[in-house]
TIVO-80398 format. One record per atom (N, C-alpha, C): atom name; residue number from 0; x, y, z. Coordinates in steps of 0.02 Angstrom, whole numbers, plus 50000, padded with zeros to 5 digits. Example, Ala and Ser with C-alpha at 12.3 -4.5 7.8 and 13.67 -1.06 7.14 Angstrom:
TIVO-80398
+------+-----+-------+-------+-------+
: atom :   n :     u :     v :     w :
+------+-----+-------+-------+-------+
:    N :   0 : 50660 : 49716 : 50390 :
:   CA :   0 : 50615 : 49775 : 50390 :
:    C :   0 : 50660 : 49835 : 50390 :
:    N :   1 : 50642 : 49888 : 50354 :
:   CA :   1 : 50684 : 49947 : 50357 :
:    C :   1 : 50645 : 50002 : 50394 :
+------+-----+-------+-------+-------+
//
This chain:
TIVO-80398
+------+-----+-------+-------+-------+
: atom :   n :     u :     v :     w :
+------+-----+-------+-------+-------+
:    N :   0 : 52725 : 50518 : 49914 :
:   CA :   0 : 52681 : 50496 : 49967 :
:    C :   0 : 52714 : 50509 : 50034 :
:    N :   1 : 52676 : 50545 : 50079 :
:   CA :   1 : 52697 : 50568 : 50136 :
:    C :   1 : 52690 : 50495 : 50187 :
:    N :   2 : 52737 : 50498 : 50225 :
:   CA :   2 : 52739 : 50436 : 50302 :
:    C :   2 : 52691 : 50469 : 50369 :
:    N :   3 : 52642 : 50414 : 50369 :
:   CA :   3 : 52607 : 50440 : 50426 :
:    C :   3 : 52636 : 50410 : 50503 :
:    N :   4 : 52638 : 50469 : 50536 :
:   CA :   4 : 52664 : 50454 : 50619 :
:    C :   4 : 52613 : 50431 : 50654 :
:    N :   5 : 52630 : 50392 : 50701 :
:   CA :   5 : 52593 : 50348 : 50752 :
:    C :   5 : 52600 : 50407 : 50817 :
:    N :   6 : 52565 : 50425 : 50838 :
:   CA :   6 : 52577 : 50466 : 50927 :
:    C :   6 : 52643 : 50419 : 50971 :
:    N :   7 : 52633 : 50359 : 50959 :
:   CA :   7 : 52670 : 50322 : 51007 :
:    C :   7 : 52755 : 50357 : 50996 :
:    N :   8 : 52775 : 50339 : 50926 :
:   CA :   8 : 52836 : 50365 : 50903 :
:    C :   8 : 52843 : 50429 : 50915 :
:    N :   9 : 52792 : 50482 : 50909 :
:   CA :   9 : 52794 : 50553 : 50923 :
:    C :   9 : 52834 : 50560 : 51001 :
:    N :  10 : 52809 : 50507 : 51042 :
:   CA :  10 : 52820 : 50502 : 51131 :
:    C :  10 : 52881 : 50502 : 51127 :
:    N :  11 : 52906 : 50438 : 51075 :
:   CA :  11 : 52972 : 50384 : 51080 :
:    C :  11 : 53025 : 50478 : 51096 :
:    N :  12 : 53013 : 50525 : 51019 :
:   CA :  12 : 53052 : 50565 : 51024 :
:    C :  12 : 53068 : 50607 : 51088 :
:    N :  13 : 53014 : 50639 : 51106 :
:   CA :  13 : 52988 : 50671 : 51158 :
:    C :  13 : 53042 : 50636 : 51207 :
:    N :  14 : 53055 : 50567 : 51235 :
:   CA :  14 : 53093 : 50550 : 51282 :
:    C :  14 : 53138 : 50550 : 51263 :
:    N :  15 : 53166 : 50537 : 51197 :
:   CA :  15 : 53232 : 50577 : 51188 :
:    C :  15 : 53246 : 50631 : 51200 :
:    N :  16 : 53227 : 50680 : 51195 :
:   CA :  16 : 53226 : 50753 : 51199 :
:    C :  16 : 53253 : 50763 : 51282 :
:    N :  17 : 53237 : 50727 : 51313 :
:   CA :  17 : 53206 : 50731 : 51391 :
:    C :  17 : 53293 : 50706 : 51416 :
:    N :  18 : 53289 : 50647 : 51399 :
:   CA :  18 : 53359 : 50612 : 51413 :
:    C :  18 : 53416 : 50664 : 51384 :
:    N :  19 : 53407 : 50697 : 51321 :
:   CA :  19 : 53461 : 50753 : 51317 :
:    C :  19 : 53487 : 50799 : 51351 :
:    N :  20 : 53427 : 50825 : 51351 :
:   CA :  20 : 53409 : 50899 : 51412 :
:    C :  20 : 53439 : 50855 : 51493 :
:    N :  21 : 53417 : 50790 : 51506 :
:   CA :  21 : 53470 : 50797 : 51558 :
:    C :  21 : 53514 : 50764 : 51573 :
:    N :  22 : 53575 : 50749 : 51515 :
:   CA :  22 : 53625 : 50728 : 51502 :
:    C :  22 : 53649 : 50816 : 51497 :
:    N :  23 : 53628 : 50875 : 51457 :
:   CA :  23 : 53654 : 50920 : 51475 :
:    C :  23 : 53664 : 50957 : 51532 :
:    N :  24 : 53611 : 50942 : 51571 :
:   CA :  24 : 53598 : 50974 : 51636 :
:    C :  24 : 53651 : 50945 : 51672 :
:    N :  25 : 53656 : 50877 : 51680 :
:   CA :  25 : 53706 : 50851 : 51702 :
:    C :  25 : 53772 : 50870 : 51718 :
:    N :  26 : 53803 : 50888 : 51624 :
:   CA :  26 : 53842 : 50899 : 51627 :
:    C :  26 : 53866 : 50977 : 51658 :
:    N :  27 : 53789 : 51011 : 51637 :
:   CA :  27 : 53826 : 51084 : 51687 :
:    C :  27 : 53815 : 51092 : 51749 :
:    N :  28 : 53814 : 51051 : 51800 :
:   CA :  28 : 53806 : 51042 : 51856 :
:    C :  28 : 53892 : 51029 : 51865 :
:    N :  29 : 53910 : 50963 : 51826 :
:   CA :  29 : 53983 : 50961 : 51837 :
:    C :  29 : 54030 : 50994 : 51844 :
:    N :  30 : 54022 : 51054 : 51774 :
:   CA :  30 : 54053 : 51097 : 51757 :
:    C :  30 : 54057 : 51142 : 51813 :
:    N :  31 : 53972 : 51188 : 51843 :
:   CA :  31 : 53986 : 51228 : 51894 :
:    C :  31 : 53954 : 51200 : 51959 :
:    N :  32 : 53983 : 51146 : 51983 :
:   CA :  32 : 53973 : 51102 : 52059 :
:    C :  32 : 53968 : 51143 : 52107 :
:    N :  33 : 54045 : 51201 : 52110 :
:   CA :  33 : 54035 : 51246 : 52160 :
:    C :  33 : 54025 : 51283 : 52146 :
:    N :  34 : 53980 : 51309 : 52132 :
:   CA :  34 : 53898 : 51359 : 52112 :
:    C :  34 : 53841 : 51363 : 52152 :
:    N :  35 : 53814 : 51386 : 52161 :
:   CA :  35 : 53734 : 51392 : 52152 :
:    C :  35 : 53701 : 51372 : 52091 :
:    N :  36 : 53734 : 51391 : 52048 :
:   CA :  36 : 53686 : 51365 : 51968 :
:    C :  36 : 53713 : 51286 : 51962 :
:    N :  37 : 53762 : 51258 : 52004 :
:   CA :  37 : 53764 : 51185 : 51994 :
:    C :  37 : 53722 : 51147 : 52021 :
:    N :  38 : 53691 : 51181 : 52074 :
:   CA :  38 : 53648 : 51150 : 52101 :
:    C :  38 : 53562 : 51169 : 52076 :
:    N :  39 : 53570 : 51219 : 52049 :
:   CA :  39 : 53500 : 51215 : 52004 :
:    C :  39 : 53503 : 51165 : 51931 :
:    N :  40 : 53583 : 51156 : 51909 :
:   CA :  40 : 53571 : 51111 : 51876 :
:    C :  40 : 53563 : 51044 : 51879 :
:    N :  41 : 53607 : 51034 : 51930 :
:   CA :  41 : 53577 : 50955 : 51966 :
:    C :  41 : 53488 : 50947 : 51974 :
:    N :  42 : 53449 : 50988 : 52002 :
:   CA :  42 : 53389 : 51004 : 52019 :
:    C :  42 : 53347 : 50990 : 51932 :
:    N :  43 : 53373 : 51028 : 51887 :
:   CA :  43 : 53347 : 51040 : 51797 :
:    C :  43 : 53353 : 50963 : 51780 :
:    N :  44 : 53400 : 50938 : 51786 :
:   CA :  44 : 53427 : 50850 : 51793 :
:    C :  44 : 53393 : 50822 : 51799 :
:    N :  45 : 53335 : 50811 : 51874 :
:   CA :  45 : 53308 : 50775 : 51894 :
:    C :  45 : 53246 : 50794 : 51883 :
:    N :  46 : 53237 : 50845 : 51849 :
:   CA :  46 : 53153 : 50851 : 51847 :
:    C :  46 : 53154 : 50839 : 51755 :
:    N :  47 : 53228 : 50849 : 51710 :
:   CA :  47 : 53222 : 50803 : 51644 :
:    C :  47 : 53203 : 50736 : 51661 :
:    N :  48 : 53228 : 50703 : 51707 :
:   CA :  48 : 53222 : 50621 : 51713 :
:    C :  48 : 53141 : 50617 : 51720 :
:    N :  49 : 53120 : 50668 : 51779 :
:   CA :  49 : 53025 : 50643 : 51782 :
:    C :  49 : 52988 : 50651 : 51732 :
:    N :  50 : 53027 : 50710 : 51682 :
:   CA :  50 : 52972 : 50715 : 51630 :
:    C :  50 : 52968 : 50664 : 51565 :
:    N :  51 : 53037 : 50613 : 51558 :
:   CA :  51 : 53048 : 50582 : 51517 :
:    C :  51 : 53002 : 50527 : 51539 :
:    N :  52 : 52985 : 50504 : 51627 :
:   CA :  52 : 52980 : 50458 : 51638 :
:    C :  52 : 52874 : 50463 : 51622 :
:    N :  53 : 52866 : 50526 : 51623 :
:   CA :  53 : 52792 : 50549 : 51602 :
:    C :  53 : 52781 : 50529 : 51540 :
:    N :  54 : 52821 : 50536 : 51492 :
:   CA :  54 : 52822 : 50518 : 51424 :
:    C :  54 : 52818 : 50444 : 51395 :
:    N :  55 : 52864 : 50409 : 51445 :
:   CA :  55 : 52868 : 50344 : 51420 :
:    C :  55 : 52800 : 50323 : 51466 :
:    N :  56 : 52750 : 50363 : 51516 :
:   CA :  56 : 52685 : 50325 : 51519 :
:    C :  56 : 52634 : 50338 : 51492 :
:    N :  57 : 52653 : 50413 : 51460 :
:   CA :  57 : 52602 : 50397 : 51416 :
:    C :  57 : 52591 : 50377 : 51348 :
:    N :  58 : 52669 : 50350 : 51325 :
:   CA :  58 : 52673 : 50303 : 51278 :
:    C :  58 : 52638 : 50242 : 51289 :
:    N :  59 : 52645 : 50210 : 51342 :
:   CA :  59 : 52628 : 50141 : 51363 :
:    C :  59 : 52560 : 50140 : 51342 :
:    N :  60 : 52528 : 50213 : 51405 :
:   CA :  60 : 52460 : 50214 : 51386 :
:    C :  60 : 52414 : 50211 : 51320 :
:    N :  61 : 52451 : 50271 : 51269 :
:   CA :  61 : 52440 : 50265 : 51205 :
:    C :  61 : 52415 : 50188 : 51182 :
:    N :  62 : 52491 : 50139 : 51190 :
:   CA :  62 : 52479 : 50091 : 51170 :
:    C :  62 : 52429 : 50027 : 51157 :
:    N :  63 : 52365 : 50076 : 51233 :
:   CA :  63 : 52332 : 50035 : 51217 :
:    C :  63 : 52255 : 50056 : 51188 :
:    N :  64 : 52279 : 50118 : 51162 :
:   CA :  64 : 52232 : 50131 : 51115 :
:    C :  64 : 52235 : 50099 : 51045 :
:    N :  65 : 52172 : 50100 : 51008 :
:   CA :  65 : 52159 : 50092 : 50947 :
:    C :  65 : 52207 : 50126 : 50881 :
:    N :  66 : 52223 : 50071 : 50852 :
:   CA :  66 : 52276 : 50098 : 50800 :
:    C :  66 : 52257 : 50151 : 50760 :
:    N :  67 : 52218 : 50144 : 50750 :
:   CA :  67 : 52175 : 50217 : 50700 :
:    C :  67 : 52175 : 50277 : 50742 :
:    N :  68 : 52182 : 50278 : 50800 :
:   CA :  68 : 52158 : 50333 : 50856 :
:    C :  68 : 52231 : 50370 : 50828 :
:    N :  69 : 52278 : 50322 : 50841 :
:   CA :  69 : 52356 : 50351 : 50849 :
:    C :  69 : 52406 : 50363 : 50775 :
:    N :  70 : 52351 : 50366 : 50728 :
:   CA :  70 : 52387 : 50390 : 50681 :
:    C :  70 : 52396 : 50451 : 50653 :
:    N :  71 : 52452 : 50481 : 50642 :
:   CA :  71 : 52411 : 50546 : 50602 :
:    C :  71 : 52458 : 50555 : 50555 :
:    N :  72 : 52411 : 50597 : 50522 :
:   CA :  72 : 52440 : 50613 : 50421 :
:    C :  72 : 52474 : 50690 : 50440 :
:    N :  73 : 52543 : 50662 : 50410 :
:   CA :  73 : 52584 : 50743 : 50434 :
:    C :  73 : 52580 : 50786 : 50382 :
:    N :  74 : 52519 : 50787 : 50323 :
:   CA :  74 : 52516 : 50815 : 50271 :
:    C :  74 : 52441 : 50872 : 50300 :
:    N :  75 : 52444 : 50855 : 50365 :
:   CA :  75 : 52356 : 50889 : 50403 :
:    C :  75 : 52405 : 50919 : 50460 :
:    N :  76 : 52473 : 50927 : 50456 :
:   CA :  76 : 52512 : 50980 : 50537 :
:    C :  76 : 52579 : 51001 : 50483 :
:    N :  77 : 52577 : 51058 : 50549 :
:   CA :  77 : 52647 : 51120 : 50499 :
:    C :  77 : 52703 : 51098 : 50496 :
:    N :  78 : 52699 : 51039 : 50523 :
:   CA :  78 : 52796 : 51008 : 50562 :
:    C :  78 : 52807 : 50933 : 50560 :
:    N :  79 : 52841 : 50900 : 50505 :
:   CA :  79 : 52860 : 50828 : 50530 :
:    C :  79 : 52869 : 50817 : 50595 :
:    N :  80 : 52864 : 50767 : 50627 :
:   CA :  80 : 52896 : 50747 : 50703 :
:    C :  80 : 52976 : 50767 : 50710 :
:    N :  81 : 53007 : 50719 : 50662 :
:   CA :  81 : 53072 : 50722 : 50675 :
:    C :  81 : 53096 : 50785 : 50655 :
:    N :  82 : 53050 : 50820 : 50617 :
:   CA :  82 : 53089 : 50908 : 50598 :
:    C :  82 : 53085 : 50935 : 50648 :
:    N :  83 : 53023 : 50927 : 50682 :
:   CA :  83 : 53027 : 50960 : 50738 :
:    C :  83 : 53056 : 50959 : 50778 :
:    N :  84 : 53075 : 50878 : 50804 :
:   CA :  84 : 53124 : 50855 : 50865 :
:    C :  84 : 53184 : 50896 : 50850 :
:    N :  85 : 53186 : 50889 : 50796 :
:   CA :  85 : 53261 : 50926 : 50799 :
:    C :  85 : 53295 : 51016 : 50795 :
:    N :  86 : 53230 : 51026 : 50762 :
:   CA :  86 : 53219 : 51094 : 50802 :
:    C :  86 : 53233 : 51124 : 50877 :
:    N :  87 : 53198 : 51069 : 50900 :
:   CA :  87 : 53200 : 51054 : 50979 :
:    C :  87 : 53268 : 51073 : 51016 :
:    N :  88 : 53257 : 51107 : 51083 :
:   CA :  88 : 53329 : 51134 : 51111 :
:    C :  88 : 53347 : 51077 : 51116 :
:    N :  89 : 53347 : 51016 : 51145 :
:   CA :  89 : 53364 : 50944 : 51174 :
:    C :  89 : 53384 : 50913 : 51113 :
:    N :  90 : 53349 : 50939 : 51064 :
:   CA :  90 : 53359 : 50892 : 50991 :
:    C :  90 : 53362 : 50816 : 50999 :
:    N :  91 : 53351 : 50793 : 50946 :
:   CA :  91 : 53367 : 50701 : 50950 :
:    C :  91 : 53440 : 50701 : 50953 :
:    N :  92 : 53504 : 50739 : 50927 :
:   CA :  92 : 53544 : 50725 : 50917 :
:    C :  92 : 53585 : 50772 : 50941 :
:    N :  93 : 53598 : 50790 : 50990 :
:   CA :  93 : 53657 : 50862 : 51019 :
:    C :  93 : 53669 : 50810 : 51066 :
:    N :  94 : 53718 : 50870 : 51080 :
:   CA :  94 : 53793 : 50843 : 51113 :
:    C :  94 : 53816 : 50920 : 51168 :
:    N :  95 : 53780 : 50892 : 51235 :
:   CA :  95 : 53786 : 50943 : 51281 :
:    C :  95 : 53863 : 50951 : 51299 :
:    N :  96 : 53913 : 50908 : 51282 :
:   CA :  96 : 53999 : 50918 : 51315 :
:    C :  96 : 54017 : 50987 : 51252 :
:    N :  97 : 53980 : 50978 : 51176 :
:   CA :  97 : 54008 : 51029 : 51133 :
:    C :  97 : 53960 : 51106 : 51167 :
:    N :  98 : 53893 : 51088 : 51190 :
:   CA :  98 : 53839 : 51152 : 51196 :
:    C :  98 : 53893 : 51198 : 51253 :
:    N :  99 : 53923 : 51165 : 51290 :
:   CA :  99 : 53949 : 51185 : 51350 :
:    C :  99 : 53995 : 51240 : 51348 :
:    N : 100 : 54046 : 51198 : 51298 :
:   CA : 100 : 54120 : 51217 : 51266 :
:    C : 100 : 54125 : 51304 : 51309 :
:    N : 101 : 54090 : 51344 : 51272 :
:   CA : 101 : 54082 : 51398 : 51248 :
:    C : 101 : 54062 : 51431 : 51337 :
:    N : 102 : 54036 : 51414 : 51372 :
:   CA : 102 : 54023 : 51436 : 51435 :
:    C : 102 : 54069 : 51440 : 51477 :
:    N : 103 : 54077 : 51523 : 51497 :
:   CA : 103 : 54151 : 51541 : 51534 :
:    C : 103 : 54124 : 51555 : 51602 :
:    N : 104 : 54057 : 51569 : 51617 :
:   CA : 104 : 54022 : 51593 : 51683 :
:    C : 104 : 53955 : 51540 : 51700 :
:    N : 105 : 53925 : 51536 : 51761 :
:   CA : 105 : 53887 : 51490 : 51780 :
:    C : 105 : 53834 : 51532 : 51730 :
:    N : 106 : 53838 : 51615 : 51717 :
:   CA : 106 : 53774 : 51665 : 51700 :
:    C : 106 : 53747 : 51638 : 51611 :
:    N : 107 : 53830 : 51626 : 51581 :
:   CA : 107 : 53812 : 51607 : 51518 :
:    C : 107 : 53787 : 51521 : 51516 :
:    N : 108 : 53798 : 51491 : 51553 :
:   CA : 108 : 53763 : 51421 : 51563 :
:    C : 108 : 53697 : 51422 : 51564 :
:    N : 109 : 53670 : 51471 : 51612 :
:   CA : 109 : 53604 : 51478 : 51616 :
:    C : 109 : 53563 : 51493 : 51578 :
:    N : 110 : 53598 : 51544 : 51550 :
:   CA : 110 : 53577 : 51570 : 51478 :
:    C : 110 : 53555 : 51523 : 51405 :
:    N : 111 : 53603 : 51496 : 51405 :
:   CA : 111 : 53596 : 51434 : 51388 :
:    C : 111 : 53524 : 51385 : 51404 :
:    N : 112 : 53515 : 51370 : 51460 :
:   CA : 112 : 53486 : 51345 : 51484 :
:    C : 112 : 53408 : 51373 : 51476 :
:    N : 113 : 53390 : 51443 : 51471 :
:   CA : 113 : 53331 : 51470 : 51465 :
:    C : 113 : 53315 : 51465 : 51427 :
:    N : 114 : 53356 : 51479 : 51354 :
:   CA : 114 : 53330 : 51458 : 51311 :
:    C : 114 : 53300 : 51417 : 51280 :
:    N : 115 : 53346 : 51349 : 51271 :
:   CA : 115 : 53326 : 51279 : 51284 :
:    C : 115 : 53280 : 51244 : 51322 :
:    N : 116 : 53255 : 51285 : 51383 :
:   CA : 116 : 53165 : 51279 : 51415 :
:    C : 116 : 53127 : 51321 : 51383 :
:    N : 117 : 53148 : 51372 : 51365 :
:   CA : 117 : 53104 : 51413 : 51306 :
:    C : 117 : 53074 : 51367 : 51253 :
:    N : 118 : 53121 : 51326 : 51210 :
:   CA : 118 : 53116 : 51308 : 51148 :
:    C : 118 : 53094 : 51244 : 51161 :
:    N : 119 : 53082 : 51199 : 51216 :
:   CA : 119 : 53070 : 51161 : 51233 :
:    C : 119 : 53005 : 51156 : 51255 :
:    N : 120 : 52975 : 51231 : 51267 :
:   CA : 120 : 52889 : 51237 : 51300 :
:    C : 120 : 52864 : 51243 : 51224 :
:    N : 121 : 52908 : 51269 : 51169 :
:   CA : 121 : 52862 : 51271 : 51114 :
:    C : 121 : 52858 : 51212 : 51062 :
:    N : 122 : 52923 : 51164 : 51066 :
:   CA : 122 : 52928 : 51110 : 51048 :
:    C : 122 : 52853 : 51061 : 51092 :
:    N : 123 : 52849 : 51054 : 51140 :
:   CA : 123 : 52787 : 51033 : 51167 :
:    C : 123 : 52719 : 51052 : 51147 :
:    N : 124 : 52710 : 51120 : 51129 :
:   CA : 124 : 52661 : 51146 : 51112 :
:    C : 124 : 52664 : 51116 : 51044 :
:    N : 125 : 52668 : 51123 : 51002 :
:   CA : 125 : 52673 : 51064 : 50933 :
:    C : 125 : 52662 : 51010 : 50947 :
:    N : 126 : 52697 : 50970 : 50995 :
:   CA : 126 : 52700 : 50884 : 51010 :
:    C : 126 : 52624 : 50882 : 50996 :
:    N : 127 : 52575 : 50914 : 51059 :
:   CA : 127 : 52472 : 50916 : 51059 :
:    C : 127 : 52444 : 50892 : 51000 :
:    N : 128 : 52477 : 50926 : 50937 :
:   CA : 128 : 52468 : 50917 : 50875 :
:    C : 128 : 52472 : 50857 : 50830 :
:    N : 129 : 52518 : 50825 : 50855 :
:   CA : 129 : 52521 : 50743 : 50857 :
:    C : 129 : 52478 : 50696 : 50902 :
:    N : 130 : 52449 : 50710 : 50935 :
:   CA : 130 : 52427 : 50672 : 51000 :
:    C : 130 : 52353 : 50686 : 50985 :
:    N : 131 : 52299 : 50644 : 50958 :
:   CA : 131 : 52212 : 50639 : 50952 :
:    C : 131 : 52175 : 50631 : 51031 :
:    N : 132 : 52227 : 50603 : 51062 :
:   CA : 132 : 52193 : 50581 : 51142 :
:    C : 132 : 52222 : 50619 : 51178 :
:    N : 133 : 52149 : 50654 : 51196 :
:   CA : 133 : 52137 : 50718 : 51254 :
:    C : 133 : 52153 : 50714 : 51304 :
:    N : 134 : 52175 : 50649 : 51353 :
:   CA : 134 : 52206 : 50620 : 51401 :
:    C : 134 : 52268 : 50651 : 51380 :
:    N : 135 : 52318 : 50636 : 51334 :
:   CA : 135 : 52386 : 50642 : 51323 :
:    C : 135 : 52386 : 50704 : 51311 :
:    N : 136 : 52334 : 50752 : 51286 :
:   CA : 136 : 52369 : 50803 : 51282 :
:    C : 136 : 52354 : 50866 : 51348 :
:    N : 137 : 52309 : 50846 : 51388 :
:   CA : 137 : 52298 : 50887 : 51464 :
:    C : 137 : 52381 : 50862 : 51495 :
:    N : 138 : 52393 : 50800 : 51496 :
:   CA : 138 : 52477 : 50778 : 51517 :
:    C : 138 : 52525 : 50800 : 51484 :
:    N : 139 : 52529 : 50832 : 51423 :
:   CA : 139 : 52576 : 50899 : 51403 :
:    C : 139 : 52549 : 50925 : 51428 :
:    N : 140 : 52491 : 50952 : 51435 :
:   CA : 140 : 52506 : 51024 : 51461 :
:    C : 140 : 52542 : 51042 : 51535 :
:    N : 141 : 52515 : 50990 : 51576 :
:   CA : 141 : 52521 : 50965 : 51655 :
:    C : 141 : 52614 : 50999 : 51649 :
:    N : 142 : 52648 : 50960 : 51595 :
:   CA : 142 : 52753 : 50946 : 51591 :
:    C : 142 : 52734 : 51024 : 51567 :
:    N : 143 : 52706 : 51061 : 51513 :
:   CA : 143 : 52725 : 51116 : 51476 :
:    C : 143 : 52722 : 51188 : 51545 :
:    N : 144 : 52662 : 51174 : 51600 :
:   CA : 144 : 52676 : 51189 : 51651 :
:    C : 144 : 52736 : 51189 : 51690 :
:    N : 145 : 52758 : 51150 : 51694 :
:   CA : 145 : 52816 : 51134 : 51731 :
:    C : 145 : 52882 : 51175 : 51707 :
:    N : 146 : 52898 : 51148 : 51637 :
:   CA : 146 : 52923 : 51186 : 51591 :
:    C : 146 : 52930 : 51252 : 51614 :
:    N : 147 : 52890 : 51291 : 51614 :
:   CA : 147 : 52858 : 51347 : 51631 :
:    C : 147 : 52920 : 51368 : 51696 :
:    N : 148 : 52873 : 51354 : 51746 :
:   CA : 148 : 52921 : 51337 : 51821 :
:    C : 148 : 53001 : 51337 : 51787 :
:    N : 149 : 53024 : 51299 : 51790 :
:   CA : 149 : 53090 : 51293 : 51764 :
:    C : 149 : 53119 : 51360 : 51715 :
:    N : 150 : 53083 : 51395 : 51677 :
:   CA : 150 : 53088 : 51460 : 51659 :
:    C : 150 : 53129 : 51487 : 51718 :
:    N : 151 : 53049 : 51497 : 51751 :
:   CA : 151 : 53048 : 51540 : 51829 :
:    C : 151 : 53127 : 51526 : 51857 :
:    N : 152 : 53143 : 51474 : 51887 :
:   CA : 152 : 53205 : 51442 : 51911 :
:    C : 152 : 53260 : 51470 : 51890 :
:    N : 153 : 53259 : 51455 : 51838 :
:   CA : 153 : 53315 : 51472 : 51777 :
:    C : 153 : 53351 : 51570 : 51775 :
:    N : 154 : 53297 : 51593 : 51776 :
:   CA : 154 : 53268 : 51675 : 51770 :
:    C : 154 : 53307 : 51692 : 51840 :
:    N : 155 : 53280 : 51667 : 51882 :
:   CA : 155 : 53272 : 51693 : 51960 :
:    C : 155 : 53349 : 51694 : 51961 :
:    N : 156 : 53392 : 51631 : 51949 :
:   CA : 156 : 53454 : 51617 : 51954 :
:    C : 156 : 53514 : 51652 : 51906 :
:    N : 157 : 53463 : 51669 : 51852 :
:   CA : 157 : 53509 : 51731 : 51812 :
:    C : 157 : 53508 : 51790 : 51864 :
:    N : 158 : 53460 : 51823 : 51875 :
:   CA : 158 : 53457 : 51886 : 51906 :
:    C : 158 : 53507 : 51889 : 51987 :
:    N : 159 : 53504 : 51841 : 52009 :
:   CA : 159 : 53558 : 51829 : 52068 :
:    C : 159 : 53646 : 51844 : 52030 :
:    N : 160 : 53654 : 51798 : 51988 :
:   CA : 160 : 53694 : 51791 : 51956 :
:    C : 160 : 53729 : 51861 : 51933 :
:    N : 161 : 53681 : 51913 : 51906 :
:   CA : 161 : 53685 : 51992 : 51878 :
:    C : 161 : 53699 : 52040 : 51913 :
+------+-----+-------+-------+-------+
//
């Protein structure tokens, strides 16, 4: 017998994800301070914090929908939640001081970094799939936009970098 997910918990992850991504950002800001890419990562930082803080409202919101609205049977989508989360560049469970290790240039940080907004616009695109209320899922799209942007950012700052 398969466990059916609630949307709300689907969120819960989602702001994990968010808080990872900028606990890593964080940390590569530290790493390259006197950079230019430290300061796009400080910038990646603070726009993880708004998107987590999007998440936890439209958890709230969720909440006050109808319990039946917010359930769904993960035996009707391609991806557990938590398989997915962890798929996820941010994952529920990484550890941006080890992601880092390995980065000798601000160029391979970034690199880093594109990806992980890469895998993070498609990790979102799945989340929709969990979410029955059309409200919550125009508000992914609104962050998967953004996402997007942050590509752009990311990109722009490699090619300087090259």
């Amino acid at each position: 017998m398969s466990r059916t997910f609630n949307a709300i918990e689907v969120f819960e992850i989602a702001e994990q994800i968010e808080r990872n991504g900028e606990v890593f950002y964080r940390r590569a800001a530290e790493r390259f301070r006197d950079s230019e890419a430290g300061g796009i990562f400080a910038k990646l930082a603070g726009w993880e914090v708004k998107h987590e803080a999007a998440f936890a409202a439209l958890r709230k919101q969720l909440a006050k929908e109808p319990e039946e609205l917010l359930r769904v049977d993960p035996e009707n989508l391609p991806v557990d939640a938590k398989a997915m989360a962890g798929l996820s560049a941010f994952g529920i469970n990484t550890d941006a001081t080890v992601e880092l290790v390995g980065c000798k240039t601000q160029a391979d940080a970034l690199k880093i970094a594109l990806q992980k907004e890469k895998d993070t616009i498609i990790f979102y695109t799945g989340l929709k799939e969990f979410v029955p209320v059309a409200v919550a899922v125009s508000e992914i799209d609104d962050i998967i936009a953004e996402e997007l942007r942050h590509v752009r950012t990311i990109i722009e700052a490699l090619e300087e970098c090259e």
